[in-house]
C-alpha positions in Angstrom: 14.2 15.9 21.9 13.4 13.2 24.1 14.4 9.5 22.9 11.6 7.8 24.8 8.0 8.6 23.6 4.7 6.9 24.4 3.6 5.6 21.0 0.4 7.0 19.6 -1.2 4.1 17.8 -0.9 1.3 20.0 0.0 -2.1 18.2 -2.0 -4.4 19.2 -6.2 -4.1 18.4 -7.9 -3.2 21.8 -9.5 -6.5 23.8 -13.4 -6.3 24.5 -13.0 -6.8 28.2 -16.7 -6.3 30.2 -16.9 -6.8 33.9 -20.0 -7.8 36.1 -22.2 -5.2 37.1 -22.1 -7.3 40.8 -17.9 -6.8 41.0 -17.6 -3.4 40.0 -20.3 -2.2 42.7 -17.9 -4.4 44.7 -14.9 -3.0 43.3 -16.9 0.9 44.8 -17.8 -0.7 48.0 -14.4 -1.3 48.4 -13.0 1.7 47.9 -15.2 4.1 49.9 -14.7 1.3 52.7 -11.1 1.8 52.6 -11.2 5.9 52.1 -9.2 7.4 53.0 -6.5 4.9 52.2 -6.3 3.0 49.4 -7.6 -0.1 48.4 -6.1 -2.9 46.5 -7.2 -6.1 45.2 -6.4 -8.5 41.6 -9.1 -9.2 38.8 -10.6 -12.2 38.2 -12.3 -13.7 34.8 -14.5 -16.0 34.3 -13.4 -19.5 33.4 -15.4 -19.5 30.5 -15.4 -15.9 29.2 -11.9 -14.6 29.2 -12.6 -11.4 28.9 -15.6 -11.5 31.4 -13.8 -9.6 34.9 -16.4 -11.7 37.7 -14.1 -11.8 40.7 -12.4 -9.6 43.4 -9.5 -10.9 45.1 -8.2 -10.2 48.0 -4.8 -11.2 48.7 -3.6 -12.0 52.4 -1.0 -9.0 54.0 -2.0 -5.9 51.2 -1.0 -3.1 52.7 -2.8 0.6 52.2 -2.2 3.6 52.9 -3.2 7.1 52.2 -0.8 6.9 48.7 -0.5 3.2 48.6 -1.8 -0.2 48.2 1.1 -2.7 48.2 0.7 -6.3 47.3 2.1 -8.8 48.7 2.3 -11.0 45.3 4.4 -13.9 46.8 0.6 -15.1 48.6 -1.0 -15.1 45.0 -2.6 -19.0 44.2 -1.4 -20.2 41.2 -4.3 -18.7 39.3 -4.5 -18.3 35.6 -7.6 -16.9 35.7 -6.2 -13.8 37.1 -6.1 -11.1 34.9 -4.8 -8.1 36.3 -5.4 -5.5 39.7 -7.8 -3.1 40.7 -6.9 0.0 43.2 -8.4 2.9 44.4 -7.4 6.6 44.5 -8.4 8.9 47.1 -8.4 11.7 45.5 -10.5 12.2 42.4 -7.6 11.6 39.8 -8.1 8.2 37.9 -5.2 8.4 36.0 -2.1 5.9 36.6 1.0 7.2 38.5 4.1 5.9 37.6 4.3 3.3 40.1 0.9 2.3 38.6 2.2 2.5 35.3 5.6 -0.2 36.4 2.9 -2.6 37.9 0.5 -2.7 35.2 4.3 -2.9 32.9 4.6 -6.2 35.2 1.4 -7.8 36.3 -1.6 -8.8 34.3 -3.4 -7.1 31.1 -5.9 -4.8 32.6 -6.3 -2.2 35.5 -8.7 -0.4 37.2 -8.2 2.4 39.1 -11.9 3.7 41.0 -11.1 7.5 42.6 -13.1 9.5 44.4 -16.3 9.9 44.8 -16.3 5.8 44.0 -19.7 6.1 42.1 -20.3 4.6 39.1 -18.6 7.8 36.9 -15.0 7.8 39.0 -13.4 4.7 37.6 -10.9 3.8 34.3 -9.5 0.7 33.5 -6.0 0.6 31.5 -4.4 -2.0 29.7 -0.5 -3.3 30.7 1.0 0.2 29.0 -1.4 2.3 30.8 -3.5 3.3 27.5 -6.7 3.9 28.9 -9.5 1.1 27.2 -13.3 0.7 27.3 -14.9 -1.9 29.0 -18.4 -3.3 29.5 -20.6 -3.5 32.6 -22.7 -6.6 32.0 
């Protein structure tokens, strides 16, 4: 019997998060652009609507690879209207890895992960324990 367990019911109520159609066709772009290595980049919201994801960004010396998208975090602007990272997988598993899982554990409230085909179907966003959520394309 295994002492650690992912808890079924999590406990804290789900957020209504919704992202601009214009930034998750960016978010796509993005990721067939960088196929067939990966492609990484943090969330923005808006400064108004909190839970409204608006932005991309692109941080300076990200590194990707076929398995890998490594921030460089030290060259994140002291943002607060960052939120959390988007990343692409090229392969069509959406599903967090466990290096996923450690930086979502570290950095930011919610995730995106687009994998392949990078259409509007491949893509799940997770919140900071890696319990998929829902989210809205406005």
């Amino acid at each position: 019997m295994s002492v650690f367990r992912r808890k079924k019911e999590r406990d804290h109520p789900p957020a209504e998060w919704k992202i601009k159609k214009e930034c998750l066709d960016l978010i796509i772009e993005c990721a067939k652009s960088s196929y067939p290595n990966e492609f990484g980049g943090l969330l923005r919201v808006d400064a108004i609507s909190k839970k409204t994801i608006t932005e991309v960004v692109i941080l300076p010396g990200t590194i990707s690879g076929d398995s890998h998208a490594i921030f460089r975090l030290h060259m994140l602007p002291i943002d607060f209207s960052i939120v959390g990272t988007v990343h692409s997988h090229p392969t069509p598993n959406a599903r967090p890895s466990k290096a996923d899982l450690a930086l979502f554990n570290k950095y930011g409230k919610i995730h995106i992960i687009a994998a392949s085909p990078f259409n509007q179907f491949s893509w799940k966003t997770y919140d900071y324990a890696g319990y998929e959520i829902d989210i809205a394309i406005i």
